[in-house]
N, C-alpha and C positions, 0 to 999 in steps of 0.2 A: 504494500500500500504506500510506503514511504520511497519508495523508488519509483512509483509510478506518477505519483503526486508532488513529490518534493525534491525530489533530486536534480531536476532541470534549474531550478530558482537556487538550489545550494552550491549546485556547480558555477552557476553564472555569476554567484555572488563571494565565490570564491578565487574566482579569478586573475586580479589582483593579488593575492597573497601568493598563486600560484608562479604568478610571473617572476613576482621578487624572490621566491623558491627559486626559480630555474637559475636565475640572474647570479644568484650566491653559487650555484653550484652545486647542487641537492638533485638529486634524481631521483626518477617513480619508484624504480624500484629498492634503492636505497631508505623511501619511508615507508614501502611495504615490508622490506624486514625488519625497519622498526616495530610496528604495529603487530606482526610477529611476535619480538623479542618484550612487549610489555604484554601482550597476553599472557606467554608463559610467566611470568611476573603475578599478573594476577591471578592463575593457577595453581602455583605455589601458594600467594599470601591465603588464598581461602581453605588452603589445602592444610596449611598450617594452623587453620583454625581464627585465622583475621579476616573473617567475608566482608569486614566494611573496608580493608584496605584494597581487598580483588574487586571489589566495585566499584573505587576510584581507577584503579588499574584499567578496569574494562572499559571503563569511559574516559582513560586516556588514549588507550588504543584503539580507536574511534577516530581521533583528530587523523591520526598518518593516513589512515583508511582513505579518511577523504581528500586529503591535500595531495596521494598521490597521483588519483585522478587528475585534479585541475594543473598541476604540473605537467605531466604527458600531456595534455591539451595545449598549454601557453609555451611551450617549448617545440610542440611538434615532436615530441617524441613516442608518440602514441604507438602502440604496434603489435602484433598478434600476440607476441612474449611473452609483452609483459600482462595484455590480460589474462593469459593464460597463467603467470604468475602468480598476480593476483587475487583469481580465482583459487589458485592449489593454497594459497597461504590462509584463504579466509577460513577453508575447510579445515586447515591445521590449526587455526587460532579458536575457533569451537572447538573444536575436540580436545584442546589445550584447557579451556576454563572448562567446560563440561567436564572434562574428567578429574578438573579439583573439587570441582562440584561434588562430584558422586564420594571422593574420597572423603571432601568432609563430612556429609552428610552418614558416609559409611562408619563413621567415629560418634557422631553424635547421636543420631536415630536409628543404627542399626544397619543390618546389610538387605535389607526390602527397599530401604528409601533410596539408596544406593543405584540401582536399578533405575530409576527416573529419569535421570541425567542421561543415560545410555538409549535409554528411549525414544527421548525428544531429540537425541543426538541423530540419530536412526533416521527419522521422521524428517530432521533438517537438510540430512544428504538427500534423502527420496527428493522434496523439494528442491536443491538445487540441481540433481541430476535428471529431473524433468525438465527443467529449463532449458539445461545444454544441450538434452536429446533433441529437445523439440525445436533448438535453433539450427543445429545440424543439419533437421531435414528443411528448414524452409520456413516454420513454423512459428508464432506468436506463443510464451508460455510466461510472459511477466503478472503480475499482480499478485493479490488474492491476501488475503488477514493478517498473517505471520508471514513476515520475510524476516530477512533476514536483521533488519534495522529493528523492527519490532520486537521478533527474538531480543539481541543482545539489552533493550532499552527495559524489557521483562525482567530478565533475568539478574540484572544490575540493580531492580528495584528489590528483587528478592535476596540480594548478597546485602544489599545494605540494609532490609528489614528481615532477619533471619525471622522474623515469625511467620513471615508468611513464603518463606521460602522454597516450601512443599507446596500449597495453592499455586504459585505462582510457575512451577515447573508443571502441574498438573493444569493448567487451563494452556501454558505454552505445546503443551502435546498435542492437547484437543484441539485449538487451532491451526498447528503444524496439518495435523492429518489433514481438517478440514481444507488447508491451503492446498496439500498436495492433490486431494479428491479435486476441487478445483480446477486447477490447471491439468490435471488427465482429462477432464470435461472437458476444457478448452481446447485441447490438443486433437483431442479424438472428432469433436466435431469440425476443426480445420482440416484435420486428415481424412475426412468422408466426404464433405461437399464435393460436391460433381465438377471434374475439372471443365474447365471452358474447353472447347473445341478449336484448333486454329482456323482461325477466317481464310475464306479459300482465295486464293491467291488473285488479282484480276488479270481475265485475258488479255490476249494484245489485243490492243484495238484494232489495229491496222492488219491483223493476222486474219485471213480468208475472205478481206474485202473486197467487194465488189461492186461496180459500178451500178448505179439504178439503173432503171427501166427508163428510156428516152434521153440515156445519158450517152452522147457519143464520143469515141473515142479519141485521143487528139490524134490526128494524122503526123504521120514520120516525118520526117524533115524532107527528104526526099519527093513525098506526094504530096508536100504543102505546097501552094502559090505556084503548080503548074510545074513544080522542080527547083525551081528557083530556089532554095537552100535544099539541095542536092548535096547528099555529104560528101565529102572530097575523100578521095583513097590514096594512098601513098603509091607513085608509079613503081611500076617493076625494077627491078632491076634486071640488065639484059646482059645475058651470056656472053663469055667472051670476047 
């Protein structure tokens, strides 16, 4: 929802700061492994039992997420790469805090609750591996409840409110699913419509034309005006 909606107005308004990035020297992919490197940061701090510290964590690793974009933009250095990159670092940067998650969670509430994280983690790939599939073939598969902005802005609220930080993975699941149910709808019904037909090509025009009825034909140059433009022939030439 937040990529569909707001990501055009955040990139545009980021733009600026991206440029002054590039201008220093900073590249995309240089604060995508930033953004990387404080996930696991905040993987640790909650894993150790501080989920108010992995909550600032999670939301500092957020800022590189977005400023790498607008940098590849304002530089021109945009390129299959690095979203591809970018893409493999976000799936490692979940699976980073979700499996602090689950660890602490496995210290405090038991090894049932533990289980949740692993879950919604499950549910985040199906979603993002919808997408990819579906742009591979051709296909539209953005939107829907839970992206993945919404995810980490959940999940952040539940490390810095441990009370409700069981609720808050268990309504993240339910909308995951719902998200990915979603876009298989979406996908499955752009992969059914009836392809259009190619428009058949047009004939020549001028291919099998023929003169009307009463249309006469121009006379040869020859039988025009009596002969008088008679075409001229190149004389012989004579033997020996």
């Amino acid at each position: 929802m937040f990529d569909k909606r707001c990501r055009t107005g955040v990139e545009r308004g980021l733009r600026p700061v991206g440029s002054g990035l590039g201008k220093a020297g900073i590249t995309p992919d240089q604060l995508t492994a930033l953004g990387v490197v404080i996930s696991a940061l905040a993987a640790v701090a909650v894993a150790s039992g501080r989920p108010l510290a992995g909550a600032l964590l999670l939301g500092a690793s957020a800022i590189p997420d977005l400023l790498d974009g607008a940098v590849a933009k304002a530089t021109g250095a945009a390129s299959p790469r690095g979203a591809f990159f970018d893409s493999v670092s976000d799936r490692v940067s979940d699976t980073l805090v979700l499996g602090g998650v689950a660890w602490y969670l496995a210290s405090a509430h038991g090894g049932h609750a533990a289980l949740l994280p692993f879950a919604v983690l499950g549910a985040s790939n199906l979603v993002s591996y919808e997408r990819a599939r579906a742009e591979s073939l051709g296909f539209s598969a953005r939107g829907g409840l839970m992206e993945r902005a919404e995810r980490m802005i959940l999940l952040g609220l539940g490390m810095a409110f441990t009370a409700v930080l069981v609720p808050a993975l268990w309504l993240m699941l339910v909308l995951t699913l719902v998200t990915a149910g979603h876009r298989f709808v979406m996908v499955w019904r752009q992969a059914s419509a009836p392809k259009r037909a190619p428009a058949d090509r047009p004939r020549n025009r001028w291919r099998g034309w023929r003169p009307s009825e009463g249309f006469a034909p121009r006379p040869r140059r020859s039988e025009a005006a009596g002969g008088r433009w008679r075409e001229r022939t190149p004389p012989r030439r004579r033997r020996g």
